[in-house]
C-alpha positions in Angstrom: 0.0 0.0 0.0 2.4 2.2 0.6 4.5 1.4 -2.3 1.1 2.6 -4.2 1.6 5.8 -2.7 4.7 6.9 -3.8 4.7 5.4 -7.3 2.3 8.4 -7.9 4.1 11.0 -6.2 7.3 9.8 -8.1 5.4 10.2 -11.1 4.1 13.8 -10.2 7.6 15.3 -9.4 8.9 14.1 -12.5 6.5 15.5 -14.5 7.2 19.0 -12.8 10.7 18.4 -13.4 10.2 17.9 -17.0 7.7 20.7 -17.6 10.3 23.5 -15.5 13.3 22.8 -17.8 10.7 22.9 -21.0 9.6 26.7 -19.7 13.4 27.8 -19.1 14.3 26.5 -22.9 11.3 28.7 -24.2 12.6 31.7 -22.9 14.6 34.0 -24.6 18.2 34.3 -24.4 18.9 37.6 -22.1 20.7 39.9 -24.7 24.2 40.9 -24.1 25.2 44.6 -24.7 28.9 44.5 -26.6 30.2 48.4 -26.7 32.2 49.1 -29.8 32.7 52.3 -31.1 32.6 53.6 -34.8 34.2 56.1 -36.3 32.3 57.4 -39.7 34.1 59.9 -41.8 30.8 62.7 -42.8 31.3 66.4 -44.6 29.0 68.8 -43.2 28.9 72.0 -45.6 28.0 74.8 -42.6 27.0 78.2 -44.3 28.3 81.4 -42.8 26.2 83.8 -41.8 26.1 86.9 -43.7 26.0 90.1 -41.9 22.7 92.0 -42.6 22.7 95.9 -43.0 20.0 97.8 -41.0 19.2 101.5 -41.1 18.6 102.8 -37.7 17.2 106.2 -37.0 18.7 108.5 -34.4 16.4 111.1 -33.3 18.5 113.7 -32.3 18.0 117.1 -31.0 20.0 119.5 -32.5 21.4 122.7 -30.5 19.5 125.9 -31.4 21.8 128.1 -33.9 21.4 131.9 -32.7 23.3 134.3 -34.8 22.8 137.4 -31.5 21.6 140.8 -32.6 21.7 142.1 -35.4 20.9 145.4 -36.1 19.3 146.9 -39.2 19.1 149.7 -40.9 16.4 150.5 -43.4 15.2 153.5 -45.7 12.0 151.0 -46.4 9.0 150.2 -44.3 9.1 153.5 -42.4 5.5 153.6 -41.7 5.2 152.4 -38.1 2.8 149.9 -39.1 4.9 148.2 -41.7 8.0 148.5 -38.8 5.4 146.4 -36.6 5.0 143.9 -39.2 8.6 143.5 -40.0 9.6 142.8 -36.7 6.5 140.9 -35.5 6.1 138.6 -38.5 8.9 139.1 -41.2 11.9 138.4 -38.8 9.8 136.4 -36.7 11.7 133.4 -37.1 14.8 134.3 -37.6 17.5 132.3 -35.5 18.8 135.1 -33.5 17.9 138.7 -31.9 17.1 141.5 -34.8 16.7 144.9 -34.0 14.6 146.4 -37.1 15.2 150.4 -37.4 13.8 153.0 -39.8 15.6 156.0 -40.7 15.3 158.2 -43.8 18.3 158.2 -46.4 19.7 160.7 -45.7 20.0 160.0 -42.0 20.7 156.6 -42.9 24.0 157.8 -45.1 25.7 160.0 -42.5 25.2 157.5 -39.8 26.8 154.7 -41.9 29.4 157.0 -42.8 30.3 158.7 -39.6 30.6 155.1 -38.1 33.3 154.1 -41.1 35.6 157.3 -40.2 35.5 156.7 -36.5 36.5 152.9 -37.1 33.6 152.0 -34.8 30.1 150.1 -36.1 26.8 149.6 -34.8 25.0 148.0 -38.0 25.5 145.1 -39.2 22.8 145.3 -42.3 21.7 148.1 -44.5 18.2 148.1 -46.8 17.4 150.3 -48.9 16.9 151.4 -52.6 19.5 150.8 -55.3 20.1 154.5 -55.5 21.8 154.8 -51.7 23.9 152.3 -52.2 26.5 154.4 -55.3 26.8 156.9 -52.4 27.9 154.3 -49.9 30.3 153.1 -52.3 32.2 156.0 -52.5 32.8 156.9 -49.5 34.2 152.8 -48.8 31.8 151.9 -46.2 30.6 148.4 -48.0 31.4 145.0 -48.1 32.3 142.5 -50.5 29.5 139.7 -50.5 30.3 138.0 -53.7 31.2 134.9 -51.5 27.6 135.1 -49.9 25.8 135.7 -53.1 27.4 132.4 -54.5 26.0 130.7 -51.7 22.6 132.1 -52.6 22.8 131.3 -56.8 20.2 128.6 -56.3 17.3 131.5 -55.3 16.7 132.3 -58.6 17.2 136.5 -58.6 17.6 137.2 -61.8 21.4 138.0 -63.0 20.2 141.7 -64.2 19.1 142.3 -60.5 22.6 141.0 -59.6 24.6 142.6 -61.9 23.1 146.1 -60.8 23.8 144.8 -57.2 27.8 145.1 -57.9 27.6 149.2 -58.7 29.2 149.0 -61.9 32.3 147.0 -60.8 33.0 143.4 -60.3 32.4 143.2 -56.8 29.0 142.6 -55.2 28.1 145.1 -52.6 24.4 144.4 -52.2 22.0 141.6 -52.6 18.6 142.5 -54.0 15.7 141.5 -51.6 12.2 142.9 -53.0 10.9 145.3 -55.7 8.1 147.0 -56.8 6.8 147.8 -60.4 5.6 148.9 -63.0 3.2 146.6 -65.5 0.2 146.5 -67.4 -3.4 145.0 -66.5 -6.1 144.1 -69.3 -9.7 143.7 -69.1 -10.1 139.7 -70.1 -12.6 141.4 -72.9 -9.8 142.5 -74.9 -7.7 139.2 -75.2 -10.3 138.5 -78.2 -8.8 141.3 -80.0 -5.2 140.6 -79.6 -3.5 141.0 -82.8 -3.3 137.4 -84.7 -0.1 135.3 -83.1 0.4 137.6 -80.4 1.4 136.3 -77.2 0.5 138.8 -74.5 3.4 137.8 -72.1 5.3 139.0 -74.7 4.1 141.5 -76.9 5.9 144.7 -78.7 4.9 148.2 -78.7 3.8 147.8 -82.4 1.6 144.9 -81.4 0.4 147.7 -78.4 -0.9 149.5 -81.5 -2.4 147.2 -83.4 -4.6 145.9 -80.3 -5.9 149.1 -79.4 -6.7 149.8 -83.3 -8.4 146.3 -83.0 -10.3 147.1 -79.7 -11.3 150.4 -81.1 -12.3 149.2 -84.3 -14.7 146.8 -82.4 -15.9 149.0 -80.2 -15.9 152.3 -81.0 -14.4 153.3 -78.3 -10.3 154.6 -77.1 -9.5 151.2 -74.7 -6.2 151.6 -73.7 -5.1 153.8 -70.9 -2.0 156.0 -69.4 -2.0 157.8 -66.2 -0.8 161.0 -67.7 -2.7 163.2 -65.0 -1.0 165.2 -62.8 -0.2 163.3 -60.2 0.0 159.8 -62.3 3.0 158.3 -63.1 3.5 158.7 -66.8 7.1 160.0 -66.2 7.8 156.4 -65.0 6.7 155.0 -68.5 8.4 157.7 -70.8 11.6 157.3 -68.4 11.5 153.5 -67.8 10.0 151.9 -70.3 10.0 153.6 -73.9 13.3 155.0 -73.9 14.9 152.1 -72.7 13.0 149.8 -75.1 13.7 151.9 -78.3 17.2 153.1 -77.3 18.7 151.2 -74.3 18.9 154.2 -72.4 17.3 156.7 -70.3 19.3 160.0 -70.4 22.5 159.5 -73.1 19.9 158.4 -75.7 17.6 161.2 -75.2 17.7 163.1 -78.6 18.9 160.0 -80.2 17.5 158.9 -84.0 16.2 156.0 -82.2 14.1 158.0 -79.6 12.4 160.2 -82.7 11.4 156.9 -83.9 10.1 156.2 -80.7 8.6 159.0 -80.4 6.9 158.8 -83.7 5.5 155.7 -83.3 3.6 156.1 -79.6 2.3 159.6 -81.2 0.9 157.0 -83.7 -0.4 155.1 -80.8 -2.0 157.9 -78.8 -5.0 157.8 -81.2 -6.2 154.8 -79.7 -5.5 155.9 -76.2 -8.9 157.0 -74.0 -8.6 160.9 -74.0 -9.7 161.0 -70.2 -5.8 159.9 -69.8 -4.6 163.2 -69.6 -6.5 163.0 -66.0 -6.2 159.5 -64.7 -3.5 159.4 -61.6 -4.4 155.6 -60.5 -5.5 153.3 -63.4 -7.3 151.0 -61.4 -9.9 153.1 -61.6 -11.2 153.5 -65.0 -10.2 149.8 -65.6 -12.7 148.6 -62.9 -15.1 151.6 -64.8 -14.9 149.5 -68.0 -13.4 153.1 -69.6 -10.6 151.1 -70.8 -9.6 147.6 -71.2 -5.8 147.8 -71.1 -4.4 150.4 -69.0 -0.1 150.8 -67.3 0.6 152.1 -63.9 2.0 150.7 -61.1 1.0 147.6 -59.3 -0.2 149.4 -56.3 -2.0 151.5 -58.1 -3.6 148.8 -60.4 -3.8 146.3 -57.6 -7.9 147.1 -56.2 -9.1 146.2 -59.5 -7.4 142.7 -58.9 -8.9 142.4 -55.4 -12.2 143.5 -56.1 -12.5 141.4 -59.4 -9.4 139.2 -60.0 -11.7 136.9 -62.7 -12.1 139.8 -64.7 -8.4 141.0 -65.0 -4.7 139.8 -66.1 -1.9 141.2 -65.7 1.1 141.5 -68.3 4.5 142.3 -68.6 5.2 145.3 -70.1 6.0 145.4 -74.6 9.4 145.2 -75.8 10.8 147.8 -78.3 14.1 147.0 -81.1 16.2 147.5 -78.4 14.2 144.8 -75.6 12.4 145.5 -72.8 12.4 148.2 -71.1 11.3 148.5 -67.6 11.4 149.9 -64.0 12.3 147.9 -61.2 12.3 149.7 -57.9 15.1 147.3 -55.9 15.2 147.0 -52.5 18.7 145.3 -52.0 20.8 144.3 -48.4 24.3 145.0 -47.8 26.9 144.8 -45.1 28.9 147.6 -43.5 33.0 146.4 -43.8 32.6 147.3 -39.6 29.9 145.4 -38.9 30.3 144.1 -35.4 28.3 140.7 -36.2 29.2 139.9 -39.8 28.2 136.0 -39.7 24.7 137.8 -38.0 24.4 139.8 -41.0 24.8 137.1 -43.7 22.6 134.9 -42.4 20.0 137.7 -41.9 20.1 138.5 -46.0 20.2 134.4 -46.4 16.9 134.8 -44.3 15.7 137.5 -46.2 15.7 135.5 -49.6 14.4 132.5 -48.6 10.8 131.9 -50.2 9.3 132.1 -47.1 10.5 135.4 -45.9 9.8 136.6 -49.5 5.9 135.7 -49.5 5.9 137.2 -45.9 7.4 140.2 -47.4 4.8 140.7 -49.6 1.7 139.9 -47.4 3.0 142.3 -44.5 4.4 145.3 -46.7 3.4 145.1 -50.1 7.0 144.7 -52.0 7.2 141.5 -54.8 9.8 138.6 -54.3 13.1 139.0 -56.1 14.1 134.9 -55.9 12.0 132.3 -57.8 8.3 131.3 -55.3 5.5 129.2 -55.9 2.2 131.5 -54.4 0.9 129.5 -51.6 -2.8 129.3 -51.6 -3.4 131.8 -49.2 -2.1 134.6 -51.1 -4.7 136.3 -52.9 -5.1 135.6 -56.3 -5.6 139.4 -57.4 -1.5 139.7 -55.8 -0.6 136.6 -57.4 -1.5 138.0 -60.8 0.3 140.9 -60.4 3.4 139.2 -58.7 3.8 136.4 -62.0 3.7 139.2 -64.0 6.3 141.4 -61.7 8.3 137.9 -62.4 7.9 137.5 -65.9 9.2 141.0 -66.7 11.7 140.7 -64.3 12.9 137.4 -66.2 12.8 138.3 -69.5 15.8 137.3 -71.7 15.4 141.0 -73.0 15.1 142.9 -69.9 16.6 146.3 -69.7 16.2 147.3 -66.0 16.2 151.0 -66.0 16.6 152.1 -62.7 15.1 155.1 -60.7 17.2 158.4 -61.2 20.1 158.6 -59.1 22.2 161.5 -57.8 19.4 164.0 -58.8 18.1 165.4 -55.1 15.6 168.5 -55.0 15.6 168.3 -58.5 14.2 165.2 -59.2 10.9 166.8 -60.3 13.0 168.6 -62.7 13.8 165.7 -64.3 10.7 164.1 -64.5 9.1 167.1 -65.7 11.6 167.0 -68.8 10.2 164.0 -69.9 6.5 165.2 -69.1 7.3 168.1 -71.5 8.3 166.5 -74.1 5.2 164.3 -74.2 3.1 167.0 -73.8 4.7 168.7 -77.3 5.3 165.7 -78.9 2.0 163.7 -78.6 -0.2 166.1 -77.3 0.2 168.9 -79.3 1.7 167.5 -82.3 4.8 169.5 -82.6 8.5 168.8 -84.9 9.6 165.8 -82.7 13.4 166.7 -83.8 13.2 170.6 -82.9 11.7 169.7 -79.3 13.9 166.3 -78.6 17.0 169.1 -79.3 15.5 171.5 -76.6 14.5 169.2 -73.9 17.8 167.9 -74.1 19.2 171.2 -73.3 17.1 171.3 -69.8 18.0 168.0 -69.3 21.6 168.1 -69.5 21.1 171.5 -67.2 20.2 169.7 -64.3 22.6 167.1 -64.7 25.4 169.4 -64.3 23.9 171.5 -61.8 23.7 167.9 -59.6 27.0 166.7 -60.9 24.5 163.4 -61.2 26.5 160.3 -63.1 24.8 158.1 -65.1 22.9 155.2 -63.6 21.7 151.9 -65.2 20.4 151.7 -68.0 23.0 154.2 -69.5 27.0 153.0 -68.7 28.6 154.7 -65.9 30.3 157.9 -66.6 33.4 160.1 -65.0 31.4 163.0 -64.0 27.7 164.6 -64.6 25.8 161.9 -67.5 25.9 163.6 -70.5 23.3 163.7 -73.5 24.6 162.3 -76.9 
């Protein structure tokens, strides 16, 4: 019995022997980890970076400029309202301290001059008309600013305007500023009767003719117009404008073949001419009448008829005669004193002077027209923008013959003006020998050149003593 027993028990532990070592030969193998190292030979191509530019803005604050005081003399803007506007609004902005002062010319000269002999000066800019500055000259008080003029080329003043700015020599001694002038207005009615190919931004004196025959013709009526009344300024056109466009002279050419020509041919022209003319003084006035169409004077005495109706009107540069065209430019110019006690002050105020900002403030405030090339901003009326691309137009003509007021002639400035007046009067008016009366006014002309010693001034060359008549 118990052999039974443990025949089955053999059994059983044999079986689990059997069935344990067939579960460890199932198993996997335990994997062995070998280290061995490999060395693989691999060309990496690494790009350099390229640097990159960059733009970076800087704000930075730059240090004020201030030039210190400056002191100015000036024959213009004498009224005290125009000295308020100059200081409050022309020199406004100007980088340093100006001190604006108004004298007459002839206070203006002895101060300038009385500085220069005691070695000692208080101004450092002068302004004033063209004709002060031949007096200056002479007695040695002015500086050279040729170097400060080449600065300003780029401005756009007109090389006539410069060239009258160096006195007859080859030095500059001012720099022109502002003017005033002399030009003609026309109702737009008469541009229909413009002689055929006519350009009226450049017409002749003949072509003057032909378009008040035209308008006349048309109408029936005299439509062009002079201020030959007594207190108009027909001297200015005789003086300025006629003479100067038929014989390239004011005074030398006075009794010249070419000026009985001249004088011939606007006799010619005087038929077509309103005959109230002989009693307009400001020709604003009987343009804005409807009297007549086409009418000279000077723009402030033309300018109302542009304000009131500035669609109505245009304004023109004066006609050219053979010898170009003649007109009368009333330059303002600035110059420096040689003892100026702030001359880098001084040249930075007449750089300030000419820029187109200061010029369109000069006009606004005052009432004188840029010199230097400007675009009219909006806000500048149109009735003064006519008249100012007009003013520029003459002023830039390749023709131009600036004829400058008289010079030199003191008290008897109505003297000469009555000259010219005179002759007019016999010549046009009353029809008599042009030759007999040119020789006679002559003789009264040359009188009061040598009783003033006056030398001749621009149009006519410079002269060595009084200007004599040809």
């Amino acid at each position: 019995m118990r052999r039974t027993i443990l025949i089955p028990l053999l059994i059983l532990l044999v079986a689990l022997v059997v069935a344990a070592c067939q579960q460890q030969q199932a198993q996997p193998p335990t994997p062995q980890v070998i280290e061995k190292t490999v060395v693989v030979e691999k060309t990496v191509v690494v790009e350099k970076e390229k640097p990159v530019e960059k733009t970076v803005v800087v704000e930075v604050t730059p240090t004020p400029v201030d030039y210190g005081n400056v002191v100015i003399l000036s024959t213009q803007a004498k009224p005290i309202e125009e000295q308020e506007k100059m200081r409050g609004v022309v020199l406004a902005d100007f980088p340093g301290t100006p001190e604006f002062i108004a004298e007459d010319e002839g206070v203006l000269i002895d101060r300038v001059v009385a500085e220069a002999q005691a070695g000692k000066g208080s101004v450092d800019v002068i302004i004033a008309l063209h004709g002060t500055f031949p007096v200056l000259l002479a007695e040695d008080t002015l500086m050279d600013v040729s170097d400060l003029m080449a600065d300003l080329s780029d401005r756009g003043i007109p090389e006539k305007f410069v060239e009258l700015g160096k006195l007859g020599t080859d030095t500059q001694y001012y720099i022109p500023i502002m003017q005033a002038t002399y030009i003609f207005a026309a109702n737009k009615a008469a541009l229909e009767y413009l002689p055929e190919g006519a350009d009226p931004d450049k017409l002749t004196y003949e072509q003057l003719r032909e378009w008040g025959k035209n308008m006349q013709e048309a109408t029936g009526e005299q439509k062009l117009g002079f201020p030959a009344g007594e207190r108009g300024l027909m001297h200015r056109f005789l003086e300025g404008y006629l003479y100067p466009s038929y014989t390239g002279t004011m005074v030398t050419g006075f009794r010249s073949p070419e000026a009985a020509t001249m004088w011939g041919e606007f006799r010619d022209t005087w038929q077509y001419v309103n005959v109230q003319s002989v009693a307009y003084e400001f020709m604003q006035e009987p343009l804005l009448a409807e009297e007549v169409w086409v009418a000279f004077d000077h723009t402030a005495r033309l300018i109302n008829a542009f304000k009131e109706r500035p669609d109505d009107f245009v304004a023109l540069p004066a006609p050219s005669g053979p010898a170009g065209l003649g007109f009368m430019p009333v330059i303002v110019g600035a110059a420096i004193p040689k003892n100026a006690p702030n001359p880098e002050g001084a040249k930075a105020m007449i750089e300030y002077l000419t820029r187109p900002e200061t010029q369109i403030a000069i006009l606004r405030e005052i009432g004188f027209f840029p010199v230097t090339s400007v675009d009219f901003p909006g806000y500048v009326s149109v009735g003064i923008r006519k008249e100012g691309e007009a003013v520029a137009k003459q002023a830039a003509a390749p023709n131009a013959i600036p004829a400058l007021l008289p010079v030199g002639l003191g008290e008897k400035g109505g003297e000469f003006n009555k000259v010219y007046r005179d002759t007019f009067t016999r010549i046009v008016l009353n029809g008599e020998d042009i030759q007999t009366v040119l020789e006679e006014e002559a003789a009264n002309l040359q009188a009061i050149l040598d009783a003033t010693g006056a030398p001749c001034w621009p149009p006519d060359p410079p002269s060595e003593g009084p200007c004599q008549v040809k």
